[in-house]
C-alpha positions as CSV (number, residue, x, y, z in Angstrom):
1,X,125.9,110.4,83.6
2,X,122.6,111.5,81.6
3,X,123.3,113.6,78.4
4,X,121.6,116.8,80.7
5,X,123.6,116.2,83.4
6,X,127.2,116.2,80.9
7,X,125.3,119.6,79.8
8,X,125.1,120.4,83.2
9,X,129.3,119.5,84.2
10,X,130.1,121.8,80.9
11,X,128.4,124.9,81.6
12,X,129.2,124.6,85.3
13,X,132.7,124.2,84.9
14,X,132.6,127.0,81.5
15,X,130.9,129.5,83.8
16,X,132.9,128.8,87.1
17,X,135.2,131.7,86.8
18,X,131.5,134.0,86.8
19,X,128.8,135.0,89.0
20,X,125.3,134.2,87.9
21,X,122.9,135.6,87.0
22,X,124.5,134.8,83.9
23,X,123.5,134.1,80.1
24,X,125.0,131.5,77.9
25,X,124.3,130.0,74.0
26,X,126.0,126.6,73.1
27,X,127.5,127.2,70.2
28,X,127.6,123.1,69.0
29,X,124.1,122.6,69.8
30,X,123.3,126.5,67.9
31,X,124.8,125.2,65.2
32,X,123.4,121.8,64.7
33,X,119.9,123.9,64.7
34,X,120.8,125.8,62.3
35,X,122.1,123.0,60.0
36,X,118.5,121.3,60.6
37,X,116.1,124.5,60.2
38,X,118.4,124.1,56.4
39,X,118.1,120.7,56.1
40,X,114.3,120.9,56.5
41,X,113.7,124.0,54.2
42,X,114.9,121.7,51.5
43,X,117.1,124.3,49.0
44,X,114.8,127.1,49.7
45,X,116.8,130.1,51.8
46,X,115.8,130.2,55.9
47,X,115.7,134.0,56.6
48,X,116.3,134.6,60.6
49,X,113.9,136.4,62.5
50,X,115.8,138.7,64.5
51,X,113.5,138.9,67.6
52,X,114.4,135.4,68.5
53,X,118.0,136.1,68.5
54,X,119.3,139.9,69.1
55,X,122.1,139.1,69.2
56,X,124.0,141.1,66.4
57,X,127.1,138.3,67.0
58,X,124.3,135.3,65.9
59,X,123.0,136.8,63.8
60,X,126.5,137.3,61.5
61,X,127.2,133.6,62.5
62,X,123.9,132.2,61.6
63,X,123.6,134.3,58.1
64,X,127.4,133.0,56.9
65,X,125.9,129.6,56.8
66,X,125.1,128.2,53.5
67,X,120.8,128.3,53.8
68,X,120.3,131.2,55.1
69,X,119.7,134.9,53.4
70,X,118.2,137.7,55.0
71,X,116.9,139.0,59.0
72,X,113.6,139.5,59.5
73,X,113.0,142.4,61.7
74,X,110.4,143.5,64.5
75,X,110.7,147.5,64.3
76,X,111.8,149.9,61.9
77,X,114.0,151.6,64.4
78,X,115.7,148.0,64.3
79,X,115.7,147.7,61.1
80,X,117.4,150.7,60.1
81,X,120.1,150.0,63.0
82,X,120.8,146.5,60.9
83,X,120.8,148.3,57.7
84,X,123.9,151.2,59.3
85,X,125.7,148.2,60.7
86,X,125.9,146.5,57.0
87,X,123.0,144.2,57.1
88,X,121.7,144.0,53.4
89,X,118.3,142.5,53.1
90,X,116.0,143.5,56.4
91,X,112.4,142.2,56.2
92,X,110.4,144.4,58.8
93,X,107.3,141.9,59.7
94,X,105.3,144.5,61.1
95,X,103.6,147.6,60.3
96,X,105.2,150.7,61.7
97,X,103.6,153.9,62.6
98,X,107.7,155.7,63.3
99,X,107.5,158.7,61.0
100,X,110.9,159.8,62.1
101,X,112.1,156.3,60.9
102,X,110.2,156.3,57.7
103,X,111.8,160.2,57.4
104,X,115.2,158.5,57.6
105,X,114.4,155.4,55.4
106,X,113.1,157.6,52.3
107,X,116.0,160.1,52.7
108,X,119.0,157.2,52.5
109,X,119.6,155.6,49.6
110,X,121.7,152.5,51.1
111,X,118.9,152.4,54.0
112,X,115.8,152.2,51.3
113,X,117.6,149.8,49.1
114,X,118.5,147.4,52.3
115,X,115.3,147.5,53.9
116,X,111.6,146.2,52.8
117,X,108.6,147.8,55.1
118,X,105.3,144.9,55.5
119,X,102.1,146.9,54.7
120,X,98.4,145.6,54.8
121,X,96.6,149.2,54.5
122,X,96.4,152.1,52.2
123,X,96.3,154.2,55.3
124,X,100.0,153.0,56.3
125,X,100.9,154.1,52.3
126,X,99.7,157.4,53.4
127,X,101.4,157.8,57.0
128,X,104.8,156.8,55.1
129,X,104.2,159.6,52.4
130,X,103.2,162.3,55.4
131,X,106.7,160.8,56.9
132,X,108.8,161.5,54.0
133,X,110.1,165.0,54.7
134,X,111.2,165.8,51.4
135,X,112.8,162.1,51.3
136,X,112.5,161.1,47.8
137,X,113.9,157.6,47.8
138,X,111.5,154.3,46.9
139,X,109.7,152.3,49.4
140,X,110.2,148.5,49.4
141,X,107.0,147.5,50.2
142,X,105.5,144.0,51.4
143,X,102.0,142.7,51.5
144,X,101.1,140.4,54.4
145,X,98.2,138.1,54.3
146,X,96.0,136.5,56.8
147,X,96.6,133.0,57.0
148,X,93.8,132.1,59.8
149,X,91.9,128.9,59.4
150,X,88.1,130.2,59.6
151,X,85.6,127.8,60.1
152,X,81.9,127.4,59.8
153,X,81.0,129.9,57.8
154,X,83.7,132.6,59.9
155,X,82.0,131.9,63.1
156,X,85.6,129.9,64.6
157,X,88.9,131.0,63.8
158,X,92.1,129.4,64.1
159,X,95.4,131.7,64.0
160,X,96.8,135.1,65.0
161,X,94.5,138.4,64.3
162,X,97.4,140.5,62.0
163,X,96.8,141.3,58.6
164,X,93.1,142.1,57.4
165,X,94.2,141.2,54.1
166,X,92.8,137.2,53.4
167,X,91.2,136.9,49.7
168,X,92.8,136.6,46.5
169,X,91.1,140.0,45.3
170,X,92.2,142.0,48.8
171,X,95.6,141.4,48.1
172,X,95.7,142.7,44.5
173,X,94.0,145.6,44.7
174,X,96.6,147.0,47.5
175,X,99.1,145.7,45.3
176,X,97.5,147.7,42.2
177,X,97.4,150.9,44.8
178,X,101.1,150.5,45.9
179,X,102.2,150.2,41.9
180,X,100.5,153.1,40.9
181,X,101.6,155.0,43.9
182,X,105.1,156.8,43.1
183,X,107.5,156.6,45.5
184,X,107.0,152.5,46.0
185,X,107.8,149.7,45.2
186,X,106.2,146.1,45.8
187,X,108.8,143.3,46.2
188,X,107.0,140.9,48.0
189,X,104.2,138.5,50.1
190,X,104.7,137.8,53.8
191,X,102.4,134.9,55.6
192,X,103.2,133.3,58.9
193,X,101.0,130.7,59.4
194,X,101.8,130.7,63.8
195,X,98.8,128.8,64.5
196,X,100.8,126.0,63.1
197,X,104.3,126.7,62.8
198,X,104.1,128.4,66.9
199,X,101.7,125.8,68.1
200,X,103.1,122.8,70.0
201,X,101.5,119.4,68.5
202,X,102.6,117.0,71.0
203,X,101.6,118.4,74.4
204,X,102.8,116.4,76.9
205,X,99.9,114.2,79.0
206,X,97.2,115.5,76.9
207,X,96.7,112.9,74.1
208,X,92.8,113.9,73.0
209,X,93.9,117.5,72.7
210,X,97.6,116.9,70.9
211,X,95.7,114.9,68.4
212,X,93.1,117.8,68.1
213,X,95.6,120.3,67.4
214,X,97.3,118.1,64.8
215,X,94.0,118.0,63.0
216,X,93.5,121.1,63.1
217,X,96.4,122.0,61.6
218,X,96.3,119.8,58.9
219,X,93.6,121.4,57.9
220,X,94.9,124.5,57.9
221,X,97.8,123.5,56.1
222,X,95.6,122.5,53.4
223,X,93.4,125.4,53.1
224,X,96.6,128.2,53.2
225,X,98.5,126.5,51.1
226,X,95.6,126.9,48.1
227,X,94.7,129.9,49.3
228,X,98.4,131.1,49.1
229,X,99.0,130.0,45.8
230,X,96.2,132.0,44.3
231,X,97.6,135.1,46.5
232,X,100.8,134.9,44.9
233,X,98.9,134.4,41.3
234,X,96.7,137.5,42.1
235,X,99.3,139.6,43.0
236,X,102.1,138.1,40.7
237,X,99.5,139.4,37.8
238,X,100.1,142.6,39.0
239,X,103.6,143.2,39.9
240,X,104.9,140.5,38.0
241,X,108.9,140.9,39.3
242,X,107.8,140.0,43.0
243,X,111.0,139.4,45.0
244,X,109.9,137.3,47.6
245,X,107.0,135.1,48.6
246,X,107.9,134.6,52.4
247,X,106.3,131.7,55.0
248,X,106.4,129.7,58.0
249,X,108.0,129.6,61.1
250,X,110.6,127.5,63.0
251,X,107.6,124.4,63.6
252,X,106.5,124.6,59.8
253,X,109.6,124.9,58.0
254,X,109.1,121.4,55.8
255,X,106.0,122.2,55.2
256,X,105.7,125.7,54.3
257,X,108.8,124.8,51.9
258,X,107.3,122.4,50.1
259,X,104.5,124.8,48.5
260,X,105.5,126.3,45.0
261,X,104.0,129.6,45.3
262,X,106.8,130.2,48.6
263,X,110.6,131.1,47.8
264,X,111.6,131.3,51.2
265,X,111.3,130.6,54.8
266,X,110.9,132.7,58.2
267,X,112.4,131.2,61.5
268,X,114.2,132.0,64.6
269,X,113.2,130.4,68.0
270,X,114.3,127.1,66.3
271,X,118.3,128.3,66.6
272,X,118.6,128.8,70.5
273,X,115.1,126.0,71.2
274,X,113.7,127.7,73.7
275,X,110.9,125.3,76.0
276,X,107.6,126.2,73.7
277,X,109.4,124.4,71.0
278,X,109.8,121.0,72.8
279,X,106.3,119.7,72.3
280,X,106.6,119.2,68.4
281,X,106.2,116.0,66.1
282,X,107.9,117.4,62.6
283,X,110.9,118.3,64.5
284,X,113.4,117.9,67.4
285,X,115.9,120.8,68.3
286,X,118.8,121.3,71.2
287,X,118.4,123.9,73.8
288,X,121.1,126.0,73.3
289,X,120.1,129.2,75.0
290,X,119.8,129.0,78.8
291,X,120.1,130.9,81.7
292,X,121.8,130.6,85.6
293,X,120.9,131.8,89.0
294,X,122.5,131.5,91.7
295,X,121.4,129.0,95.3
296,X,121.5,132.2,97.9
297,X,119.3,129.9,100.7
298,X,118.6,126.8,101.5
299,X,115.0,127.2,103.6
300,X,114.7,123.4,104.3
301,X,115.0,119.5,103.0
302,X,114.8,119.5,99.6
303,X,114.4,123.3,99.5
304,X,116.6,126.4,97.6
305,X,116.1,129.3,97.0
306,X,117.7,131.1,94.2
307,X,117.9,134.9,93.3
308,X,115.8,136.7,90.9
309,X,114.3,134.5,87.8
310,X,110.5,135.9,87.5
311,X,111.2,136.3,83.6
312,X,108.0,135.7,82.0
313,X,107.7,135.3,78.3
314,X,105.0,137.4,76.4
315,X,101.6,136.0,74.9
316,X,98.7,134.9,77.1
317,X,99.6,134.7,80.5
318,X,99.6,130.9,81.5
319,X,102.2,128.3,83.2
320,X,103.7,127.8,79.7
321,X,104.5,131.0,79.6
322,X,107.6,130.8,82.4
323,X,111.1,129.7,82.3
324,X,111.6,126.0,83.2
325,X,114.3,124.9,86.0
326,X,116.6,122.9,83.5
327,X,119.9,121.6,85.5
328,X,120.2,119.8,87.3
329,X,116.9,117.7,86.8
330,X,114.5,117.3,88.9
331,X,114.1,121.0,90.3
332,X,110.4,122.4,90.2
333,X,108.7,125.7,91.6
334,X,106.7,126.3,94.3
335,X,103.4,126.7,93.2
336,X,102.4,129.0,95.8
337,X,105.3,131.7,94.9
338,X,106.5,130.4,91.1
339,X,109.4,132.2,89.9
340,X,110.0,135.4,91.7
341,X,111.2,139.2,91.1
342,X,114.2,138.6,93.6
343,X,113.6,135.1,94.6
344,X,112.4,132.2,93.6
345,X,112.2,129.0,95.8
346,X,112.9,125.5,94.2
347,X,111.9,122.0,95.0
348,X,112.8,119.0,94.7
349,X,115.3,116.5,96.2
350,X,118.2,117.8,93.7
351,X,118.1,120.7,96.1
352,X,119.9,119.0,98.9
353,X,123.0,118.7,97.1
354,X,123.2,121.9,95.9
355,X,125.0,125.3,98.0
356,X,125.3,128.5,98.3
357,X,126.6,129.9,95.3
358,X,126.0,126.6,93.0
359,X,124.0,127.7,89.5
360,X,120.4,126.5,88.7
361,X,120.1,126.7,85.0
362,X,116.9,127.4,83.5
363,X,115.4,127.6,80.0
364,X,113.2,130.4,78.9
365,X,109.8,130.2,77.4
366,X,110.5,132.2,74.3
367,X,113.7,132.9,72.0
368,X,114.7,136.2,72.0
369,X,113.1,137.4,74.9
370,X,115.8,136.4,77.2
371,X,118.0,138.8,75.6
372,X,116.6,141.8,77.1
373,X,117.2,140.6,80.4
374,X,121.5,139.7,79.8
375,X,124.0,142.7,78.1
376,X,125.9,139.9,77.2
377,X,125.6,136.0,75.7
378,X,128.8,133.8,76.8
379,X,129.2,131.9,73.8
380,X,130.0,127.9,74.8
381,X,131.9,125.8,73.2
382,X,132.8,122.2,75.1
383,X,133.8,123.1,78.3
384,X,135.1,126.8,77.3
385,X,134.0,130.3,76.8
386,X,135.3,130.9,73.2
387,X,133.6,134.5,73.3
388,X,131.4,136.9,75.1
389,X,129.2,139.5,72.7
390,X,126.8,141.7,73.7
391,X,122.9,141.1,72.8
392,X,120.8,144.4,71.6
393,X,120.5,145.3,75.6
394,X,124.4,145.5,75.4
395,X,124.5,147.6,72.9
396,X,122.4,150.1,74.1
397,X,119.2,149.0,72.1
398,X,115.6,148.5,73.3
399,X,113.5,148.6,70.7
400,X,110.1,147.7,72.2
């Protein structure tokens, strides 16, 4: 029996008692992530990025590990709903334009003390001061910069459009208006380099253009990781008690922790390994989050049909994009239909020896995404359901 197909035995015979659709996180292979996103930060604290978990359950489990200090959040809404529940240190890694949160956050002292907002405008100082009504307590504020690689004179670039903030210069005169601007207070620097810690290096069949992306981001490891260091001296000269210089990402997590100027790392996606993270060289995770749906036909020879399953995964639309039939091996979709709203046909000769009511397991494309389509995660461990907690959808959250 092949490793996946032991997988396969556990979760069948863990889940037996259930119906699928169902969701389910093994815990062994969650937690043997999580000691290897540590192990390759190299002493510097991982902070979790909460979007690639929600799951409030995970995110207490991952955060009593030695390694890791501190969620990194995706709204302030959410943020604040950490902060009630007892989380201390919230890193919001996008601007926010929710007055009624920013209302909240200034009024409540616990709230502004546990949260830190990410700014990269004056004009977002000034929609938190409108926001304030009458709240009087400081704004933790961070400063994000752009870590695109530009080439040829900024003609090509290489990374994520987020922060217009990229020079040495840019980033201390925001920090000069935040420190002279009462009510704030500047605690730290926030980079994530996606282009390479969120890019695949190894993609499978295509040698020429796996080797092209690892150039690239080579290069763009070198380039960020002066430009970052003069960032953090630029800025350092003007708030010099900065709390934080925050970096990288679940496929950058040696690297980014290797440069001086960072005192911690950002990752998420590389707890549960979800399929975008299987094409890497500078590491190797366990899937640990995956998904089952249920064989309601059988249309033909090597033909099923299961229900439901058309769960996409955001970013630019493309095959990458969609979950990937897991267990047993050997399934694929048919590429006239793909995976469907209510049904989604399979192929492949593992299809004859599966029947009506057997589970398909399936791996999504992206981390936390999954999570807002289960109320509840059936925590694995063996051959056993140990627990079953609710993700953000099961406890009433939607936050975007």
């Amino acid at each position: 029996m092949t490793p996946r197909a032991a997988d396969r035995a556990r979760y069948d015979r863990a889940t037996a008692h259930l119906d699928a659709p169902v969701a389910i996180v093994d815990l062994e292979a969650f937690d043997a992530n999580a000691a290897d996103l540590v192990r390759r930060a190299g002493g510097k604290p991982v902070r979790v990025a909460s979007k690639s978990v929600r799951c409030r359950a995970l995110l207490d489990r991952v955060l009593a590990r030695e390694g890791f200090a501190g969620i990194m959040s995706f709204t302030l809404d959410e943020s604040l709903w950490l902060a009630r529940a007892g989380f201390e240190d919230v890193l919001l890694a996008y601007p926010s334009a929710d007055r009624s949160g920013f209302a909240e956050l200034a009024r409540d002292p616990k709230l502004a003390a546990a949260v830190t907002v990410m700014v990269d405008d004056v004009a977002q100082l000034d929609l938190i001061d409108a926001a304030r009504a009458g709240g009087t307590e400081e704004v933790r504020v961070c400063l994000e910069l752009d870590t695109a690689l530009s080439l040829l004179g900024g003609r090509v670039r290489v990374g994520a459009l987020r922060s217009p903030l990229r020079e040495p210069a840019q980033l201390a005169e925001l920090a000069r208006s935040v420190e002279r601007r009462p009510g704030f207070r500047l605690v730290g620097i926030m980079a994530y380099e996606g282009h390479v810690a969120g890019v695949g290096d190894a993609v499978a069949g295509r040698p020429l253009r796996s080797r092209a992306i690892r150039l690239m981001q080579a290069a763009a490891r070198r380039e960020l990781a002066e430009r970052r260091a003069a960032v953090v001296r630029a800025v350092r000269a003007v708030a010099p008690d900065l709390e934080f210089v925050n970096g990288g990402g679940t496929g950058s997590v040696q690297h980014t922790a290797a440069e001086e100027a960072v005192t911690e790392i950002a990752a998420g996606s590389g707890l549960f390994v979800p399929r975008l993270f299987d094409n890497y060289t500078s590491f190797s995770g366990r899937p640990a989050a995956l998904f089952a749906q249920p064989v309601v036909r059988r249309p033909g020879v090597g033909v099923v049909t299961v229900l439901g399953g058309g769960y996409p995964a955001s970013g630019a639309p493309g095959r990458d994009r969609l979950p990937v039939p897991y267990l047993p091996e050997g399934l694929r979709y048919d590429p006239q239909e793909g995976p469907g709203e209510v049904q989604t046909p399979l192929l492949g000769s593992p299809a004859d020896d599966l029947r009506i009511g057997d589970k398909v397991w399936f791996r999504h494309a992206k981390a936390g995404e999954l999570c807002e389509r289960f109320e509840s995660l059936q925590l694995i461990e063996g051959d056993r359901i140990t627990a079953t907690v609710p993700t953000y959808r099961g406890e009433g959250q939607t936050f975007l």
